[in-house]
LOBADO-609766 format. One record per residue: residue in one letter; x, y, z of N, C-alpha, C, O in turn. Coordinates in pm, 1 decimal, padded with zeros to 6 digits. Layout:
<pt><lumtor>A</lumtor><n_xx>X</n_xx><n_yy>Y</n_yy><n_zz>Z</n_zz><ca_xx>X</ca_xx><ca_yy>Y</ca_yy><ca_zz>Z</ca_zz><c_xx>X</c_xx><c_yy>Y</c_yy><c_zz>Z</c_zz><o_xx>X</o_xx><o_yy>Y</o_yy><o_zz>Z</o_zz></pt>
...
end
This chain:
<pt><lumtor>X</lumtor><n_xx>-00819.6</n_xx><n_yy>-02913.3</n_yy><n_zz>00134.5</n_zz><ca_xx>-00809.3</ca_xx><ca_yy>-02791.2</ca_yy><ca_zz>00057.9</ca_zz><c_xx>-00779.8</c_xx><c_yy>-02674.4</c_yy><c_zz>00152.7</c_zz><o_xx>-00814.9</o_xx><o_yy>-02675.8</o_yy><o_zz>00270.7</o_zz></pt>
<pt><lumtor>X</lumtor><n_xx>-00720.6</n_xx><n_yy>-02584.1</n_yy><n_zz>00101.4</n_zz><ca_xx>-00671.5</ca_xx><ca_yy>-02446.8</ca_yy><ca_zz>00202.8</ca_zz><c_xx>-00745.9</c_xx><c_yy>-02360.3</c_yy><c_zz>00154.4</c_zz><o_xx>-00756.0</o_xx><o_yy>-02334.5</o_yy><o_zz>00034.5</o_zz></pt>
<pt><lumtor>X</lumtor><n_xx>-00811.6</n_xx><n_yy>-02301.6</n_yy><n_zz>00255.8</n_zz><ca_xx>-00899.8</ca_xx><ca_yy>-02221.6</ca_yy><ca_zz>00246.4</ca_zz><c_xx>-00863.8</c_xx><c_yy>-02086.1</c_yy><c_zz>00318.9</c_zz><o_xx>-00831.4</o_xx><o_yy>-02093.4</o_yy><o_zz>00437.4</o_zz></pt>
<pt><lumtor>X</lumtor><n_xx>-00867.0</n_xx><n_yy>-01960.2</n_yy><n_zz>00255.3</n_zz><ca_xx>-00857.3</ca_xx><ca_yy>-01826.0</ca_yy><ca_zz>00354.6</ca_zz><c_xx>-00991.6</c_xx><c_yy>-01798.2</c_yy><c_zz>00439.5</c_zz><o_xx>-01106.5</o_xx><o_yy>-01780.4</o_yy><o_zz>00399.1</o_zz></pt>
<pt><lumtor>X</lumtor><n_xx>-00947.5</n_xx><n_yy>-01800.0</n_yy><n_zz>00550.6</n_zz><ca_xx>-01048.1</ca_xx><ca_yy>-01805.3</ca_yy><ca_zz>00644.4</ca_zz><c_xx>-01098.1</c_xx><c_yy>-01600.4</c_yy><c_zz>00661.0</c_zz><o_xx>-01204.2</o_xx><o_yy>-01546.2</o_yy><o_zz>00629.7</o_zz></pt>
<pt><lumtor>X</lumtor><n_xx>-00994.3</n_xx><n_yy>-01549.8</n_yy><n_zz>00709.6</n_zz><ca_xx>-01009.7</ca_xx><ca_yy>-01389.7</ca_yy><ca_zz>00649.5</ca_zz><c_xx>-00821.0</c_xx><c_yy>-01354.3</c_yy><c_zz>00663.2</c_zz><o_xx>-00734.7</o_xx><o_yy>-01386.1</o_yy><o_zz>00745.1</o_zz></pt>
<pt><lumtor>X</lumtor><n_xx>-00822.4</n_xx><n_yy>-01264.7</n_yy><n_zz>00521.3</n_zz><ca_xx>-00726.7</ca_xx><ca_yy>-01210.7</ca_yy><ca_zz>00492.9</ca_zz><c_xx>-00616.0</c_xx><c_yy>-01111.5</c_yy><c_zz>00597.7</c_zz><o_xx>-00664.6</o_xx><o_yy>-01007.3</o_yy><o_zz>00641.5</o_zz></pt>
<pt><lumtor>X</lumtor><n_xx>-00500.9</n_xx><n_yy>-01138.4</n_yy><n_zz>00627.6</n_zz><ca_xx>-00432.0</ca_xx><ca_yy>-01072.1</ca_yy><ca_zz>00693.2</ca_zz><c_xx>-00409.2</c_xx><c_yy>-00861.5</c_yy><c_zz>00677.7</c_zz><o_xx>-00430.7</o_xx><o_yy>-00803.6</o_yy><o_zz>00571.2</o_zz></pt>
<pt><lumtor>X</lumtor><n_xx>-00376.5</n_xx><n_yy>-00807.2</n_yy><n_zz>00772.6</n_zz><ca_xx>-00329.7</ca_xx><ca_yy>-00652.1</ca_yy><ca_zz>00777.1</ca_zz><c_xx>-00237.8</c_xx><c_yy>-00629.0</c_yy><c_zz>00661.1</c_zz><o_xx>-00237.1</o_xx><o_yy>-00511.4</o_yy><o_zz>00624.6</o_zz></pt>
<pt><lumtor>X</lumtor><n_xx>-00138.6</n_xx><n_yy>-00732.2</n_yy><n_zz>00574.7</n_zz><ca_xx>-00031.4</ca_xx><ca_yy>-00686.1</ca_yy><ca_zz>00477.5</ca_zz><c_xx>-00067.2</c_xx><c_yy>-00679.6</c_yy><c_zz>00381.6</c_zz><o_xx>-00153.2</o_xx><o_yy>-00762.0</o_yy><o_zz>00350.7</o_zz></pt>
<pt><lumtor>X</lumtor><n_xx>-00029.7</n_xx><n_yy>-00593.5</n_yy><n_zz>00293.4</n_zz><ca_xx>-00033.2</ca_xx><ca_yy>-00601.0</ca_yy><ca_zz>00140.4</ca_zz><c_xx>00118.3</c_xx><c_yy>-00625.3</c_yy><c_zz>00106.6</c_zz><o_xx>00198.3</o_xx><o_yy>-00592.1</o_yy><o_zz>00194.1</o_zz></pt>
<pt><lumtor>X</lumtor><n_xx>00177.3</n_xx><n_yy>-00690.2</n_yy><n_zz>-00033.6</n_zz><ca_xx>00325.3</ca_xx><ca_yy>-00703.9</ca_yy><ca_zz>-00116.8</ca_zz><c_xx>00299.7</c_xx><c_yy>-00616.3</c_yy><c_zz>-00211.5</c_zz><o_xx>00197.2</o_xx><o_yy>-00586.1</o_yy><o_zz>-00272.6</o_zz></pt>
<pt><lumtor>X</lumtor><n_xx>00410.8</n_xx><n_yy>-00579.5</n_yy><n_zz>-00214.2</n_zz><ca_xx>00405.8</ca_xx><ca_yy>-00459.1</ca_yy><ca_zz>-00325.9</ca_zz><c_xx>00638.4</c_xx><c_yy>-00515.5</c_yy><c_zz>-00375.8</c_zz><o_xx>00740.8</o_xx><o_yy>-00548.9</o_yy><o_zz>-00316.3</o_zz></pt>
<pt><lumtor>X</lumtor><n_xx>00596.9</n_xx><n_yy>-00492.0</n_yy><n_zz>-00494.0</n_zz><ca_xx>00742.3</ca_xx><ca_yy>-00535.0</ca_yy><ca_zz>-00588.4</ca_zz><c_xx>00786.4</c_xx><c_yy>-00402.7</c_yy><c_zz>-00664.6</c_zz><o_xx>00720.7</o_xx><o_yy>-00354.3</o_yy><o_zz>-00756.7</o_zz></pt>
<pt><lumtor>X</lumtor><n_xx>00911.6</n_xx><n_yy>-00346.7</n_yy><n_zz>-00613.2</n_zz><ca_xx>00954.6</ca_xx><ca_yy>-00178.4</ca_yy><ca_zz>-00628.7</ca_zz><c_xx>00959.9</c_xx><c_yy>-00223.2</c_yy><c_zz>-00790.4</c_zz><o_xx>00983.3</o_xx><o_yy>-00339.2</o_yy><o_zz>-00824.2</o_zz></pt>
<pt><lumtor>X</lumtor><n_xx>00933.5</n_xx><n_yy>-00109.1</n_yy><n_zz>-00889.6</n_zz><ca_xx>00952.6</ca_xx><ca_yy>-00146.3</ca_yy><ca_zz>-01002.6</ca_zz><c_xx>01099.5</c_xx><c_yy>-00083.9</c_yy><c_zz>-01072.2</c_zz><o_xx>01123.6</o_xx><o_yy>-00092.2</o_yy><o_zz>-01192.6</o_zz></pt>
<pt><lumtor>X</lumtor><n_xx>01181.3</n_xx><n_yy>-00027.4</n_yy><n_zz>-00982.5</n_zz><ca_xx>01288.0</ca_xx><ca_yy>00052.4</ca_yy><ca_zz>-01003.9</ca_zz><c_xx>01389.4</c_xx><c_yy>-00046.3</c_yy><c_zz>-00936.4</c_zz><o_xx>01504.3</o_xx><o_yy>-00046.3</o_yy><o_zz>-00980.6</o_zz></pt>
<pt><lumtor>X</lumtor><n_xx>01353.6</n_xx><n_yy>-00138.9</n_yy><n_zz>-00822.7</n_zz><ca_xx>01509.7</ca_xx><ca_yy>-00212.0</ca_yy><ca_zz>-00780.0</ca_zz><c_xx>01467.0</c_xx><c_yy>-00371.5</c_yy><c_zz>-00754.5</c_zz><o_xx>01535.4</o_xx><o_yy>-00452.7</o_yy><o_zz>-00692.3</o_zz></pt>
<pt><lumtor>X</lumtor><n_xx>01392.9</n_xx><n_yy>-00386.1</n_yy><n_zz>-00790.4</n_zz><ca_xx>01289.1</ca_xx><ca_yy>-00475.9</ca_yy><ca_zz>-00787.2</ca_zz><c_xx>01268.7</c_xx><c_yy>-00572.1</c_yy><c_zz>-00602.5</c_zz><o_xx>01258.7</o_xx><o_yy>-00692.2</o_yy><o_zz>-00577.2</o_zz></pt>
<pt><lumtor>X</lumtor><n_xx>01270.1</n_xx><n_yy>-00457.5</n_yy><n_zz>-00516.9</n_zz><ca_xx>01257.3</ca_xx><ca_yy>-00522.0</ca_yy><ca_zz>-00363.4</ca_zz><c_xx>01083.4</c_xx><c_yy>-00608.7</c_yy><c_zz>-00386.4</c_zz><o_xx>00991.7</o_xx><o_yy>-00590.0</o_yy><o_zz>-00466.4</o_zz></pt>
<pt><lumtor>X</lumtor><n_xx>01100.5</n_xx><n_yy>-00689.2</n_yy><n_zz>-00290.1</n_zz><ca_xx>00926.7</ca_xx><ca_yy>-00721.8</ca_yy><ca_zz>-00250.5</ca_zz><c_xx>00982.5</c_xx><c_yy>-00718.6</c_yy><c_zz>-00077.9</c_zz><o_xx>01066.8</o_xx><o_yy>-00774.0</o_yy><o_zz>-00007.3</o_zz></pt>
<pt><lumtor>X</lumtor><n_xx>00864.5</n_xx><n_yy>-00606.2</n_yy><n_zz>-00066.3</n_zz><ca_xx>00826.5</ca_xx><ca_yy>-00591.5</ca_yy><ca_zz>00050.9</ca_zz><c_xx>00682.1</c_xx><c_yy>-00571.7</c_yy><c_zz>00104.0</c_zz><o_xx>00605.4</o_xx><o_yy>-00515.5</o_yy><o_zz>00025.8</o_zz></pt>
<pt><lumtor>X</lumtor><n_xx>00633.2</n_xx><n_yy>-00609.1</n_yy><n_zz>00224.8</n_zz><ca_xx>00551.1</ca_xx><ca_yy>-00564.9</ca_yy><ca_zz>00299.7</ca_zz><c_xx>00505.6</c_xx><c_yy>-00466.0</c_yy><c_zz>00353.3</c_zz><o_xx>00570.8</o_xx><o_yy>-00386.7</o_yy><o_zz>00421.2</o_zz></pt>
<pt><lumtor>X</lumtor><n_xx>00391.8</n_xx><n_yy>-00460.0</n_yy><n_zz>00329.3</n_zz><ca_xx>00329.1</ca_xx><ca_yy>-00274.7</ca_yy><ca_zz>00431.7</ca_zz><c_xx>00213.4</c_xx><c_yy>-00293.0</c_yy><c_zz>00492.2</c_zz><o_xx>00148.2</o_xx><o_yy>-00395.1</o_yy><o_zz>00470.4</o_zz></pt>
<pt><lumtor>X</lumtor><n_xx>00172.6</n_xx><n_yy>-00201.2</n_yy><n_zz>00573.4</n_zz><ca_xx>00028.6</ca_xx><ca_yy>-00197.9</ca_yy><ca_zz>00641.3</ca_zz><c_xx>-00028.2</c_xx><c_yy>-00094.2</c_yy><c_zz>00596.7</c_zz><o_xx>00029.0</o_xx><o_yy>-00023.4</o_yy><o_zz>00513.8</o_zz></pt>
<pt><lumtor>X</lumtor><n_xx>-00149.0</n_xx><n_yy>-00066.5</n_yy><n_zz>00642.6</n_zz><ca_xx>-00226.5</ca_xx><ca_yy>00062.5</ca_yy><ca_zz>00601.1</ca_zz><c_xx>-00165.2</c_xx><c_yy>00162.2</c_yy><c_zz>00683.9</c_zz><o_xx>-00135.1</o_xx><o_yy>00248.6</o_yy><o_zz>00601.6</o_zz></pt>
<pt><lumtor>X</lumtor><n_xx>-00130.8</n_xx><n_yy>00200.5</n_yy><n_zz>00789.3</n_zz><ca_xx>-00096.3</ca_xx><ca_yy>00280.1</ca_yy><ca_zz>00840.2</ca_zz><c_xx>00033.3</c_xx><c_yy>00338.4</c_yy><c_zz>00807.5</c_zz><o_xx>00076.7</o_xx><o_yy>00445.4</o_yy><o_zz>00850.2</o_zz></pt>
<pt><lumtor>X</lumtor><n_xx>00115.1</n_xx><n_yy>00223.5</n_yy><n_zz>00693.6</n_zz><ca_xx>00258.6</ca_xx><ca_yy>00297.7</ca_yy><ca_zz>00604.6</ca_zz><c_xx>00224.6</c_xx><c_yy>00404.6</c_yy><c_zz>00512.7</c_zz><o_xx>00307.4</o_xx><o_yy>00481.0</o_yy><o_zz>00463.0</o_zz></pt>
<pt><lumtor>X</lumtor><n_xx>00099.3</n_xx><n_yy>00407.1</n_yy><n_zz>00492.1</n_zz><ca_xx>00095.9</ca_xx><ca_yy>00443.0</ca_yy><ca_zz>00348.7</ca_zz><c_xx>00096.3</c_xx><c_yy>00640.7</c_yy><c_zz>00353.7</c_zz><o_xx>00029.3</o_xx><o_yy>00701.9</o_yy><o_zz>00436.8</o_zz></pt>
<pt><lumtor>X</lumtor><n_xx>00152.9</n_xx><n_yy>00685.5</n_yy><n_zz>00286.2</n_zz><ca_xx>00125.1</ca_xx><ca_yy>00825.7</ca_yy><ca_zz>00316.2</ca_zz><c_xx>00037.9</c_xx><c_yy>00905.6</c_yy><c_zz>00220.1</c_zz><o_xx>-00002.6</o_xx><o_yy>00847.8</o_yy><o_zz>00119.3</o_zz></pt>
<pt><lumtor>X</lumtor><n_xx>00007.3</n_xx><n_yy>01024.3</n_yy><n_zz>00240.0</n_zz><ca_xx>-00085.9</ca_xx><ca_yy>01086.5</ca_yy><ca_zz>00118.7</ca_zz><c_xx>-00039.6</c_xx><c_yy>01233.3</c_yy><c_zz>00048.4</c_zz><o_xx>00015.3</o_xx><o_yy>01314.2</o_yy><o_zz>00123.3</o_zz></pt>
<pt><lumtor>X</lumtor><n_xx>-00054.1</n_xx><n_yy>01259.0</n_yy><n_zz>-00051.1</n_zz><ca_xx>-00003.7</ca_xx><ca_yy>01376.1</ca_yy><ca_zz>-00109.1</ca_zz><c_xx>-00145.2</c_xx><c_yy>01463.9</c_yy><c_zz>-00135.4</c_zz><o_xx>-00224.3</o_xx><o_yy>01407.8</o_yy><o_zz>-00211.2</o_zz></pt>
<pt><lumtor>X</lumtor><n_xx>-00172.3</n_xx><n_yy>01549.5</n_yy><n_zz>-00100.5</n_zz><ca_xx>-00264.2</ca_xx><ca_yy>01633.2</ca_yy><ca_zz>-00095.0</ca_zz><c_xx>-00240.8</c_xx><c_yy>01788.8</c_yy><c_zz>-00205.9</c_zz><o_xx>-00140.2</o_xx><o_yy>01856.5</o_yy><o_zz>-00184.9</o_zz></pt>
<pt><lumtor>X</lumtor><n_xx>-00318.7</n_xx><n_yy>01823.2</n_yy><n_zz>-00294.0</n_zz><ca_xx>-00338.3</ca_xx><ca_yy>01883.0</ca_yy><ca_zz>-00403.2</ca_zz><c_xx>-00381.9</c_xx><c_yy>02015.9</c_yy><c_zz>-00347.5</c_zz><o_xx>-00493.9</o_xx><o_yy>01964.8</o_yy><o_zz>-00350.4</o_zz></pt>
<pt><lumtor>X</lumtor><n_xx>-00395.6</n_xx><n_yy>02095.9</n_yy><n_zz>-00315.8</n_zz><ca_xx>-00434.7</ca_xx><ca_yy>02193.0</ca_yy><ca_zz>-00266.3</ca_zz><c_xx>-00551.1</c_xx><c_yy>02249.6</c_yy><c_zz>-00447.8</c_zz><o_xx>-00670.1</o_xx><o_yy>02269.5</o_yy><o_zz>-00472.3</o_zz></pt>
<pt><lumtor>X</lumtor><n_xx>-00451.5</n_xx><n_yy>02251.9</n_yy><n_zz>-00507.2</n_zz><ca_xx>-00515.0</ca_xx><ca_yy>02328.2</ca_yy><ca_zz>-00655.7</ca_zz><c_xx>-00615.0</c_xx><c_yy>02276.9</c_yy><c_zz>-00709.0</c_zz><o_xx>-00718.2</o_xx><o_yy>02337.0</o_yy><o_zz>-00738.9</o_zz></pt>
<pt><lumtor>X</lumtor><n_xx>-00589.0</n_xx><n_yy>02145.4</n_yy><n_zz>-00727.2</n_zz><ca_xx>-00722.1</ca_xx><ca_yy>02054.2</ca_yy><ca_zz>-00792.7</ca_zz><c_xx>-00809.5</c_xx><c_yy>01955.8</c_yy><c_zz>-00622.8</c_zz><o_xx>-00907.4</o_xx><o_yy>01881.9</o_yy><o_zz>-00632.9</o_zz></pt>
<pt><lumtor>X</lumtor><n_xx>-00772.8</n_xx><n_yy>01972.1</n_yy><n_zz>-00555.0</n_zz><ca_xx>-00837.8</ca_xx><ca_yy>01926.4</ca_yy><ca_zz>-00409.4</ca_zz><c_xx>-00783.9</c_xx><c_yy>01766.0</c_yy><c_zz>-00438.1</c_zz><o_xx>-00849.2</o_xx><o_yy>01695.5</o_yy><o_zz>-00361.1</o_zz></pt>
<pt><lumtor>X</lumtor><n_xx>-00715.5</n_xx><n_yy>01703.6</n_yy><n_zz>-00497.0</n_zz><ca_xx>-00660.8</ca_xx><ca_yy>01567.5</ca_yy><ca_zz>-00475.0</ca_zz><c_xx>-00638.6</c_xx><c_yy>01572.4</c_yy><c_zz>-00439.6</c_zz><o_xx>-00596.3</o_xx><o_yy>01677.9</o_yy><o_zz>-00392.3</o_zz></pt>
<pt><lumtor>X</lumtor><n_xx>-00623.5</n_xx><n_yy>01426.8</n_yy><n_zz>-00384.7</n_zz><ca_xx>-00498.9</ca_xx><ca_yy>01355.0</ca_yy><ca_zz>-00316.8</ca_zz><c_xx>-00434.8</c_xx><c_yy>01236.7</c_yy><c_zz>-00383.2</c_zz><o_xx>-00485.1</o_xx><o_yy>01218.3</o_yy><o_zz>-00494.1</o_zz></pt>
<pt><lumtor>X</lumtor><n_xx>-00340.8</n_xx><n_yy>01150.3</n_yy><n_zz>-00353.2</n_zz><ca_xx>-00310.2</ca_xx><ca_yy>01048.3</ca_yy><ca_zz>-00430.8</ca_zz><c_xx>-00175.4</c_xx><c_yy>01013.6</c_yy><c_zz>-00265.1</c_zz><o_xx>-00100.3</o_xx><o_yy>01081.6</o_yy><o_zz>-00195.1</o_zz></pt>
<pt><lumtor>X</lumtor><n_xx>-00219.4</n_xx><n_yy>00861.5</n_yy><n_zz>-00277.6</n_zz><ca_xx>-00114.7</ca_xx><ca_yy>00760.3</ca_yy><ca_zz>-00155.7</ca_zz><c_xx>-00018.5</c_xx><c_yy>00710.7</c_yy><c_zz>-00209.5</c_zz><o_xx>-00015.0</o_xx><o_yy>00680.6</o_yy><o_zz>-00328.8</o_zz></pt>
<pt><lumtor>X</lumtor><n_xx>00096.1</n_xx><n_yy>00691.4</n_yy><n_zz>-00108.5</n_zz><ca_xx>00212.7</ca_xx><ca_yy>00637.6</ca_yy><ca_zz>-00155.1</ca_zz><c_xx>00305.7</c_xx><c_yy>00573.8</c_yy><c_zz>-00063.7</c_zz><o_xx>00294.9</o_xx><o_yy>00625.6</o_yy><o_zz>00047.4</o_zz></pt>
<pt><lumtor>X</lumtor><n_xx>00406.8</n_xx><n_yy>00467.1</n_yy><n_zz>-00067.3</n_zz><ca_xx>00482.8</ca_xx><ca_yy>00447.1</ca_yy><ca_zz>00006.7</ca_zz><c_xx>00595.4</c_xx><c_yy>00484.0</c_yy><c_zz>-00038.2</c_zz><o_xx>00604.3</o_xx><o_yy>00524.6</o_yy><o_zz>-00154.1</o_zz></pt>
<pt><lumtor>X</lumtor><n_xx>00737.6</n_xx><n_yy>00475.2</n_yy><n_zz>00070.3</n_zz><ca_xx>00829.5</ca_xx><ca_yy>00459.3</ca_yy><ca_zz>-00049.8</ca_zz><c_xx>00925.0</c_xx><c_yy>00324.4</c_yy><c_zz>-00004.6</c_zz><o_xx>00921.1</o_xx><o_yy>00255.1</o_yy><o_zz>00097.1</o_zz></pt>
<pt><lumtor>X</lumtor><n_xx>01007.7</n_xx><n_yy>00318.9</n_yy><n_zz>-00119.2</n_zz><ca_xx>01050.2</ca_xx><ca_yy>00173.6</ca_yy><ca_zz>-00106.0</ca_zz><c_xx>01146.4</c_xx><c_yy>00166.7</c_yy><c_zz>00009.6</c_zz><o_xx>01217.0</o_xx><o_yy>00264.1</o_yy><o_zz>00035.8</o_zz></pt>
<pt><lumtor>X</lumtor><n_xx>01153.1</n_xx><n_yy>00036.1</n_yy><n_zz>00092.2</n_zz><ca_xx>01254.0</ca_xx><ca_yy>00040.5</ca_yy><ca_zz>00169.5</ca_zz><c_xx>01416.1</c_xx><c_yy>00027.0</c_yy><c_zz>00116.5</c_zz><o_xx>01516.1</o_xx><o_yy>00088.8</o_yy><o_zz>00152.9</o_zz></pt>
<pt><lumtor>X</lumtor><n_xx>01406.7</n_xx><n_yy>-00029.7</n_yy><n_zz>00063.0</n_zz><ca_xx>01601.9</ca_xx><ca_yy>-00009.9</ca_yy><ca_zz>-00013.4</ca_zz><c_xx>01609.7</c_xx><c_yy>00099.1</c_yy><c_zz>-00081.2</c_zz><o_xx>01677.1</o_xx><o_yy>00185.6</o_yy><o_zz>-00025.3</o_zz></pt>
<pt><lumtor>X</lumtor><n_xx>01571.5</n_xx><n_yy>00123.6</n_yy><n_zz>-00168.1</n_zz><ca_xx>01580.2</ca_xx><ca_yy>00233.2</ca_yy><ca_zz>-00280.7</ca_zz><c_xx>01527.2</c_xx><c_yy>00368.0</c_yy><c_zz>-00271.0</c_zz><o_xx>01566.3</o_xx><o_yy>00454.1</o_yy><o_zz>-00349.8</o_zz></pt>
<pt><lumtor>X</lumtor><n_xx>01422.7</n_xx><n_yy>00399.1</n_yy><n_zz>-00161.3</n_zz><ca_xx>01349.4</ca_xx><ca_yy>00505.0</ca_yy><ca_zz>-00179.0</ca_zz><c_xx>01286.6</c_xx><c_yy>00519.3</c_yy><c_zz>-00239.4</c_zz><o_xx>01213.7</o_xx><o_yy>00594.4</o_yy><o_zz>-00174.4</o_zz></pt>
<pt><lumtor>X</lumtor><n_xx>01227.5</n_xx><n_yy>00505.7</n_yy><n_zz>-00358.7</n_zz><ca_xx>01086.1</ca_xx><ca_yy>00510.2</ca_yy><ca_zz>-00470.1</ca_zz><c_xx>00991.0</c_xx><c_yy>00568.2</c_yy><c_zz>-00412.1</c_zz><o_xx>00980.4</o_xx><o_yy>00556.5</o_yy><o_zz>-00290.0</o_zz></pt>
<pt><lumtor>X</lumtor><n_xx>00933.3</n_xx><n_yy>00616.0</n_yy><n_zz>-00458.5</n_zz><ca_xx>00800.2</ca_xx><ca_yy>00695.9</ca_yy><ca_zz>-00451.0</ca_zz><c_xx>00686.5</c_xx><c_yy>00561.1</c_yy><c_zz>-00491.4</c_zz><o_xx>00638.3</o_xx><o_yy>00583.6</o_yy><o_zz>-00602.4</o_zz></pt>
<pt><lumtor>X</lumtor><n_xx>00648.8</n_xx><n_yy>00468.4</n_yy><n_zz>-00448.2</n_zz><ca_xx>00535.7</ca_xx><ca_yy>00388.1</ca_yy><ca_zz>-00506.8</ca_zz><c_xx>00414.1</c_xx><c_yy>00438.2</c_yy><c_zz>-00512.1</c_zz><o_xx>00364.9</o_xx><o_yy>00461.5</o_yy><o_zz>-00401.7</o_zz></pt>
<pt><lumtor>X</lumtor><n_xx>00348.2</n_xx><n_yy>00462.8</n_yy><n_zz>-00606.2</n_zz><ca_xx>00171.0</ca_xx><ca_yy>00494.0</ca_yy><ca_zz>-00575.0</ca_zz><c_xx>00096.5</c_xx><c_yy>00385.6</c_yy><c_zz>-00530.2</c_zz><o_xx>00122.2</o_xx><o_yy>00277.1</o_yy><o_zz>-00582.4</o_zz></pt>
<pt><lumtor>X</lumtor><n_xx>00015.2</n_xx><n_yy>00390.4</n_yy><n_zz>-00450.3</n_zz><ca_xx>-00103.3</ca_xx><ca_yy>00316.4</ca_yy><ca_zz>-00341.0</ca_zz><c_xx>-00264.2</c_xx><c_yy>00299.3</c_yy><c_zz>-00388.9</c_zz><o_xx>-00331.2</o_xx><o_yy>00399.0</o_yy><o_zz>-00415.7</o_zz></pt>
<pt><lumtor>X</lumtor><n_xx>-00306.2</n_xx><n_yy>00195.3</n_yy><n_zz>-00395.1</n_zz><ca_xx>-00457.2</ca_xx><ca_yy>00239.5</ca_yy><ca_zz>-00409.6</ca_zz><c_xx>-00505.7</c_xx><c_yy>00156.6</c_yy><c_zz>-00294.8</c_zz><o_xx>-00504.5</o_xx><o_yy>00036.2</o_yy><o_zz>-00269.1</o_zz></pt>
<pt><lumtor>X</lumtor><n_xx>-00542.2</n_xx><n_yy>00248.0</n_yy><n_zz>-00244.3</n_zz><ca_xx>-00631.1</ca_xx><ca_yy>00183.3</ca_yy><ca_zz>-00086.2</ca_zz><c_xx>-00680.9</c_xx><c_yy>00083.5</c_yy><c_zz>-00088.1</c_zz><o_xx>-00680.4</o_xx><o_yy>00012.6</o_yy><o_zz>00012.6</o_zz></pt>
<pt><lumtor>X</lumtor><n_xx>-00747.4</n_xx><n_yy>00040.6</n_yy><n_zz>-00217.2</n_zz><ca_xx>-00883.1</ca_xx><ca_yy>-00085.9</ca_yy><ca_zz>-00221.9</ca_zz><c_xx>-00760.4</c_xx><c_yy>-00254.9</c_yy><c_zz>-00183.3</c_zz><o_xx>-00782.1</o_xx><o_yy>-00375.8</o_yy><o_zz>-00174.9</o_zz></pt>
<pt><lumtor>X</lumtor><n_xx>-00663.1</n_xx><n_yy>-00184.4</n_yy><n_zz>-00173.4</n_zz><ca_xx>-00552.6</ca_xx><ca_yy>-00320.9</ca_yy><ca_zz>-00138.1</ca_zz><c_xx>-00618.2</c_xx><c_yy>-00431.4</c_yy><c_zz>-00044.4</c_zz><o_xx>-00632.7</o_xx><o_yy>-00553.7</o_yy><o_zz>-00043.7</o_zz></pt>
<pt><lumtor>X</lumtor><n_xx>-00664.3</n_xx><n_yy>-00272.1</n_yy><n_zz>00069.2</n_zz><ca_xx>-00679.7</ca_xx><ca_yy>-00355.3</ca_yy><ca_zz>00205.8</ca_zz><c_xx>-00853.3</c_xx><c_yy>-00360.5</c_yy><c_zz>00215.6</c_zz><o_xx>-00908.9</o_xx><o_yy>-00368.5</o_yy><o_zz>00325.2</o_zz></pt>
<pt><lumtor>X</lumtor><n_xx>-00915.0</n_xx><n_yy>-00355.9</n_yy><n_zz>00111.2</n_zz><ca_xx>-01068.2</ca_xx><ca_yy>-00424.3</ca_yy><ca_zz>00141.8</ca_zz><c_xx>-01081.1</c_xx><c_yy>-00547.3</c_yy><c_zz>00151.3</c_zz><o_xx>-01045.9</o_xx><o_yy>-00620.8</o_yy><o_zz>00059.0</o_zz></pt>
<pt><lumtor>X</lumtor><n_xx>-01127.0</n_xx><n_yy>-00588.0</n_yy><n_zz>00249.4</n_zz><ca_xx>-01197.6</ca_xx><ca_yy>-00679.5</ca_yy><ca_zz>00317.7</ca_zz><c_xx>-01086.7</c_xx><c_yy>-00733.2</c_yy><c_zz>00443.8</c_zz><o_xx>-01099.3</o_xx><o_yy>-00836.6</o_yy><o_zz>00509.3</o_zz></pt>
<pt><lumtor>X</lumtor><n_xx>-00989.0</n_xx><n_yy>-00642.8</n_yy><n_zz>00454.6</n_zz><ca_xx>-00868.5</ca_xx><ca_yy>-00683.3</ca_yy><ca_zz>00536.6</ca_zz><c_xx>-00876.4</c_xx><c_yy>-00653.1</c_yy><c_zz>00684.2</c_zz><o_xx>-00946.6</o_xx><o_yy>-00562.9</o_yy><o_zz>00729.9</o_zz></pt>
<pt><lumtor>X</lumtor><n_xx>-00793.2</n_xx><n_yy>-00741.4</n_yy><n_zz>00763.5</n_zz><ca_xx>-00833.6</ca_xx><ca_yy>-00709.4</ca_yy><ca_zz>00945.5</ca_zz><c_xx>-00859.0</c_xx><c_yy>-00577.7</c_yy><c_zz>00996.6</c_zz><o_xx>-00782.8</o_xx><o_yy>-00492.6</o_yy><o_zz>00950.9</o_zz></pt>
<pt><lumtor>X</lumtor><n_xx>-00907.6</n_xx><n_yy>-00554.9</n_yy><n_zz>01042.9</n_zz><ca_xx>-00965.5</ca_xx><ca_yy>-00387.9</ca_yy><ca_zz>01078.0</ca_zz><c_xx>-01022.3</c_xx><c_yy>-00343.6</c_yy><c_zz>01018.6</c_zz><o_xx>-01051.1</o_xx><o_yy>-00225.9</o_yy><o_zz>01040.5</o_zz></pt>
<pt><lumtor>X</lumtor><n_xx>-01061.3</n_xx><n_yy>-00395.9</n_yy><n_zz>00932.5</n_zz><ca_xx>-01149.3</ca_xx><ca_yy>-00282.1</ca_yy><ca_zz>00795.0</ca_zz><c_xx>-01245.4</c_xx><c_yy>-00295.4</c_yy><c_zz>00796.0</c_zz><o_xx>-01279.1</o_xx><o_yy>-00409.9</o_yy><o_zz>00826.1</o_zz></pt>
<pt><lumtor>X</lumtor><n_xx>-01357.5</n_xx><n_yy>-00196.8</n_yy><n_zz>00766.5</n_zz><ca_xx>-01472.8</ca_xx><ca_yy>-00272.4</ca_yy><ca_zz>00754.5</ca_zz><c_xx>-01584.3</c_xx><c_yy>-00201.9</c_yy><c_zz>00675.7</c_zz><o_xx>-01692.3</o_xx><o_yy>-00258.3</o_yy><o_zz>00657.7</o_zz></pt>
end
């Protein structure tokens, strides 16, 4: 049986506008900061197409470096 021993640094993410699947790390991800309402909200964007993707951090819980 195959077992995950601990989960790798990548998350897949599938553009929903050109339909790429690509790879990212945490350190791709960028943040948009709200000044008015004090949000923020993460994002990548796509590598072929450019897209704006939204991010939710909890991708990379329990992932290498994290802790």
């Amino acid at each position: 049986m195959i077992e995950i021993i601990q989960r790798g640094p990548k998350a897949i993410k599938t553009c929903p506008k050109c339909g790429c699947k690509f790879s990212f790390e945490k350190n791709d991800v960028r943040i948009n900061r709200y000044e008015y309402t004090g949000s923020q909200t993460y994002y990548i964007s796509c590598p072929q197409c450019n897209a704006t993707l939204d991010i939710y951090l909890n991708i990379f819980k329990n992932r290498v470096g994290d802790s």
